[in-house]
C-alpha positions in Angstrom: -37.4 -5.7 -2.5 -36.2 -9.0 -3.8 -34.8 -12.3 -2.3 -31.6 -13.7 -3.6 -29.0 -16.2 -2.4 -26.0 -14.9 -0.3 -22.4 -14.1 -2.2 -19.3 -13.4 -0.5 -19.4 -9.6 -1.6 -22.3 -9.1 0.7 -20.3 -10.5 3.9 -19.5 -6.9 5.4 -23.1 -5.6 4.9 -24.3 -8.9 6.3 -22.5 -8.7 9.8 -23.6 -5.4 9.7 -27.0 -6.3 9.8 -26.3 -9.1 12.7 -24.6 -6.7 14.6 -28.3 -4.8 14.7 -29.5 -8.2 16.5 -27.3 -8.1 19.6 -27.5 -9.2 21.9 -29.8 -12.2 20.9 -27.6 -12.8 17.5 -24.0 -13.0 17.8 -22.0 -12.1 14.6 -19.7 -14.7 13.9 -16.0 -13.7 11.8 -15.8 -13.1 8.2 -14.4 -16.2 8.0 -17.7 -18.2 9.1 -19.8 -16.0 6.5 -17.4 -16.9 3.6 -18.5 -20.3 4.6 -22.4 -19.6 4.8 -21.5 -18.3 1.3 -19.8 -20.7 -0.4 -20.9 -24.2 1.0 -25.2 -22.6 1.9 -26.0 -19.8 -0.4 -28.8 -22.1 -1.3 -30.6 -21.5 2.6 -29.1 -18.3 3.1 -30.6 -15.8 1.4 -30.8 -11.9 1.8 -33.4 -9.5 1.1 -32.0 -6.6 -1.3 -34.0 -3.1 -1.5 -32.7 0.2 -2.7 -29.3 -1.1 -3.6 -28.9 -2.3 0.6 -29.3 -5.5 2.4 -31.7 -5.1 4.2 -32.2 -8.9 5.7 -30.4 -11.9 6.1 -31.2 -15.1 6.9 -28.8 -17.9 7.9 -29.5 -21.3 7.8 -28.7 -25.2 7.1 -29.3 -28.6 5.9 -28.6 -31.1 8.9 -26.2 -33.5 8.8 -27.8 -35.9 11.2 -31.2 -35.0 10.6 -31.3 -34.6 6.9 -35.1 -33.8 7.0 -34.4 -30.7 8.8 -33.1 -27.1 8.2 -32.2 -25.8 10.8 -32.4 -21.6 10.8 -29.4 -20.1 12.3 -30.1 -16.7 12.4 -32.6 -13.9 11.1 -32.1 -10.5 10.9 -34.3 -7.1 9.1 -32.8 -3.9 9.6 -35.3 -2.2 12.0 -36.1 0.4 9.4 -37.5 -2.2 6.8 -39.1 -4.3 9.9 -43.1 -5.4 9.9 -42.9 -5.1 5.6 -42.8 -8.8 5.2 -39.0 -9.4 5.0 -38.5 -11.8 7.7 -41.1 -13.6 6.1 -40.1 -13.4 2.5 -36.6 -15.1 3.9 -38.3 -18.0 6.0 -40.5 -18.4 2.8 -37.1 -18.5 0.6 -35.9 -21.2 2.7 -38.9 -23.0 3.0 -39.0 -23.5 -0.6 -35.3 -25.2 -0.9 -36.2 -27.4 1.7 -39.3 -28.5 0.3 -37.2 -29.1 -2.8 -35.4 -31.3 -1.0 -37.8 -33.6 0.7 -37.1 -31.8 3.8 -39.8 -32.5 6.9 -39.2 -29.0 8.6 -37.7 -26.1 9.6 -36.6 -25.4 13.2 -34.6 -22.4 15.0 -33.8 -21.6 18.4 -34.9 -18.5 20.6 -33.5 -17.1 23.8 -36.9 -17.2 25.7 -36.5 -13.2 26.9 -36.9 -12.5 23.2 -40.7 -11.4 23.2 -40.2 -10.4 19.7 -39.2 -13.1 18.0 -41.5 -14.7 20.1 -44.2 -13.3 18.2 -42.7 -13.4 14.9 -42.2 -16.7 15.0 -46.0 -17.5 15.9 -47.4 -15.6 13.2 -45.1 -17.1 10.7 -46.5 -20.7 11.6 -44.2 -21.6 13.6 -45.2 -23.6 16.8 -43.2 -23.3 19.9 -42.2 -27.0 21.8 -43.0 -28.3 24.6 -40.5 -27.7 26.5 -38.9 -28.2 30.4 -40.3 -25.7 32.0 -42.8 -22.1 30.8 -41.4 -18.7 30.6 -43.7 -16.3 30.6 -45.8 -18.2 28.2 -42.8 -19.4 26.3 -42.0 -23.3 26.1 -38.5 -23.6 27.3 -35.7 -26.2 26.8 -32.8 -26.5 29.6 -29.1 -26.6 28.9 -30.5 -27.1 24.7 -26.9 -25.2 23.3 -25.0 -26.3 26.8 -24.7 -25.9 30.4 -27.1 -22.6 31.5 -27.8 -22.2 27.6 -31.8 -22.5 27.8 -33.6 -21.9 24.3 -37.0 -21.8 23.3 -37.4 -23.8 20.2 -39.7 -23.0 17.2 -40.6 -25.2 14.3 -42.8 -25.2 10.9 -43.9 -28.3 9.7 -43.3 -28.7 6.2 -45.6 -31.1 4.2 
Protein backbone atom coordinates (compact mmCIF):
# COMPACT_ATOMS: atom_id res chain seq x y z
CA UNK A 1 0.00 0.00 0.00
CA UNK A 2 1.23 3.52 -0.61
CA UNK A 3 -0.01 7.07 0.26
CA UNK A 4 -0.27 9.64 -2.43
CA UNK A 5 -2.04 12.89 -3.07
CA UNK A 6 -5.61 12.88 -4.66
CA UNK A 7 -5.99 13.58 -8.75
CA UNK A 8 -9.04 14.06 -10.46
CA UNK A 9 -8.85 10.48 -12.19
CA UNK A 10 -9.51 8.90 -8.86
CA UNK A 11 -12.90 11.02 -8.25
CA UNK A 12 -15.26 7.95 -9.29
CA UNK A 13 -13.30 5.46 -7.14
CA UNK A 14 -13.20 8.02 -4.35
CA UNK A 15 -17.07 8.52 -3.93
CA UNK A 16 -17.15 5.06 -4.25
CA UNK A 17 -15.42 4.59 -1.22
CA UNK A 18 -17.52 7.43 0.70
CA UNK A 19 -20.55 5.82 -0.33
CA UNK A 20 -19.18 2.69 1.94
CA UNK A 21 -19.37 5.37 4.95
CA UNK A 22 -23.06 6.11 4.92
CA UNK A 23 -24.70 7.07 6.69
CA UNK A 24 -22.13 8.93 8.84
CA UNK A 25 -20.23 10.35 5.47
CA UNK A 26 -22.22 11.91 2.97
CA UNK A 27 -20.68 11.85 -0.58
CA UNK A 28 -20.74 15.13 -1.99
CA UNK A 29 -21.01 15.61 -6.26
CA UNK A 30 -18.17 15.08 -8.60
CA UNK A 31 -18.08 18.54 -8.74
CA UNK A 32 -16.99 19.14 -4.96
CA UNK A 33 -14.15 16.24 -5.49
CA UNK A 34 -12.74 18.01 -8.62
CA UNK A 35 -12.30 20.79 -6.12
CA UNK A 36 -10.66 18.59 -3.18
CA UNK A 37 -8.47 17.71 -6.21
CA UNK A 38 -7.37 20.58 -7.68
CA UNK A 39 -7.32 23.42 -4.93
CA UNK A 40 -6.29 20.31 -1.65
CA UNK A 41 -4.46 17.44 -3.13
CA UNK A 42 -1.87 18.44 -0.72
CA UNK A 43 -4.40 17.28 2.59
CA UNK A 44 -6.24 14.86 0.65
CA UNK A 45 -4.52 11.90 0.11
CA UNK A 46 -5.54 8.27 -0.77
CA UNK A 47 -4.23 5.08 0.11
CA UNK A 48 -3.46 2.86 -3.20
CA UNK A 49 -3.05 -1.11 -2.87
CA UNK A 50 -3.35 -3.66 -5.64
CA UNK A 51 -3.98 -1.17 -8.36
CA UNK A 52 -7.47 0.18 -6.02
CA UNK A 53 -8.20 2.91 -3.70
CA UNK A 54 -8.57 1.62 -0.93
CA UNK A 55 -8.76 4.95 1.40
CA UNK A 56 -9.39 8.46 1.22
CA UNK A 57 -9.05 11.11 3.33
CA UNK A 58 -10.46 14.61 2.87
CA UNK A 59 -9.37 17.46 4.50
CA UNK A 60 -8.34 21.38 4.79
CA UNK A 61 -6.29 24.26 5.68
CA UNK A 62 -8.68 26.84 7.55
CA UNK A 63 -9.29 30.02 6.45
CA UNK A 64 -10.04 31.63 9.71
CA UNK A 65 -7.96 29.44 11.72
CA UNK A 66 -4.93 29.08 9.66
CA UNK A 67 -3.26 26.91 12.42
CA UNK A 68 -5.79 24.23 11.82
CA UNK A 69 -6.65 21.46 9.42
CA UNK A 70 -9.56 20.60 9.70
CA UNK A 71 -10.38 16.66 8.48
CA UNK A 72 -13.40 16.33 6.45
CA UNK A 73 -13.87 12.92 5.99
CA UNK A 74 -12.06 9.42 6.30
CA UNK A 75 -12.86 6.44 4.73
CA UNK A 76 -10.94 2.54 4.36
CA UNK A 77 -12.80 0.07 2.44
CA UNK A 78 -13.93 -2.39 5.08
CA UNK A 79 -11.84 -5.12 3.52
CA UNK A 80 -8.47 -3.29 3.99
CA UNK A 81 -9.82 -1.96 7.64
CA UNK A 82 -7.55 -2.48 11.05
CA UNK A 83 -4.17 -2.60 8.53
CA UNK A 84 -3.14 0.87 9.39
CA UNK A 85 -4.72 2.81 6.49
CA UNK A 86 -6.69 5.27 8.36
CA UNK A 87 -3.65 5.88 10.10
CA UNK A 88 -1.22 6.11 7.29
CA UNK A 89 -3.73 8.95 5.89
CA UNK A 90 -4.06 11.05 9.27
CA UNK A 91 -0.23 10.58 9.35
CA UNK A 92 -0.08 12.00 5.61
CA UNK A 93 -1.92 14.92 6.65
CA UNK A 94 -0.20 15.38 9.75
CA UNK A 95 2.95 15.82 7.98
CA UNK A 96 1.72 18.84 5.53
CA UNK A 97 0.37 20.50 8.36
CA UNK A 98 3.40 20.38 10.42
CA UNK A 99 5.06 21.70 7.23
CA UNK A 100 3.02 24.44 7.53
CA UNK A 101 3.29 25.59 11.10
CA UNK A 102 -0.01 24.24 11.56
CA UNK A 103 -1.08 23.80 15.63
CA UNK A 104 -3.55 20.82 14.96
CA UNK A 105 -5.75 18.69 13.41
CA UNK A 106 -9.43 18.55 14.26
CA UNK A 107 -12.63 16.49 12.71
CA UNK A 108 -16.03 16.06 13.68
CA UNK A 109 -17.93 12.81 14.69
CA UNK A 110 -21.64 12.03 14.86
CA UNK A 111 -21.59 10.86 18.59
CA UNK A 112 -23.64 7.28 17.63
CA UNK A 113 -20.41 6.50 15.73
CA UNK A 114 -18.74 4.00 18.31
CA UNK A 115 -16.29 3.26 15.69
CA UNK A 116 -14.79 6.19 14.93
CA UNK A 117 -15.02 6.81 18.31
CA UNK A 118 -12.43 4.42 18.90
CA UNK A 119 -10.35 5.12 16.00
CA UNK A 120 -10.01 8.36 16.72
CA UNK A 121 -8.68 7.65 20.40
CA UNK A 122 -6.12 5.32 19.51
CA UNK A 123 -4.83 7.56 16.81
CA UNK A 124 -4.13 10.41 19.57
CA UNK A 125 -6.87 12.10 19.14
CA UNK A 126 -8.61 13.53 22.29
CA UNK A 127 -12.26 14.01 22.30
CA UNK A 128 -13.58 17.87 23.70
CA UNK A 129 -15.32 18.73 26.28
CA UNK A 130 -18.29 19.14 25.17
CA UNK A 131 -22.21 20.21 26.19
CA UNK A 132 -23.44 17.39 27.33
CA UNK A 133 -21.92 13.10 27.51
CA UNK A 134 -23.13 10.51 25.25
CA UNK A 135 -22.43 7.35 26.24
CA UNK A 136 -18.99 8.39 27.14
CA UNK A 137 -18.65 10.57 24.15
CA UNK A 138 -18.07 14.54 24.70
CA UNK A 139 -20.74 16.16 22.75
CA UNK A 140 -21.19 19.62 21.15
CA UNK A 141 -24.93 21.01 20.48
CA UNK A 142 -26.18 22.48 17.30
CA UNK A 143 -21.93 22.40 16.23
CA UNK A 144 -22.87 22.04 12.12
CA UNK A 145 -26.48 23.79 12.88
CA UNK A 146 -29.76 23.51 14.43
CA UNK A 147 -30.17 19.57 15.81
CA UNK A 148 -26.71 18.97 14.16
CA UNK A 149 -24.82 17.66 17.44
CA UNK A 150 -21.07 16.46 16.77
CA UNK A 151 -18.49 15.05 18.88
CA UNK A 152 -15.30 16.75 18.08
CA UNK A 153 -11.82 15.11 18.05
CA UNK A 154 -8.47 16.78 17.90
CA UNK A 155 -4.54 15.95 17.75
CA UNK A 156 -2.27 18.46 18.94
CA UNK A 157 0.45 18.97 16.76
CA UNK A 158 3.75 20.38 18.26
Amino acid sequence: MHIRPFDTADIAQVMELMRLGEPYIRVRADSDYWLYAHLFADTCPVAVAERRLVGAAIAFRSQRRPQDVYVQDVITHPRWRRQGVTRHLIDDIRQQAVGWDCERLYLTSEPQNRDAHATWLALGFTNAPGDYESNGVQVTADFKGPGKHRAIYQLPLH
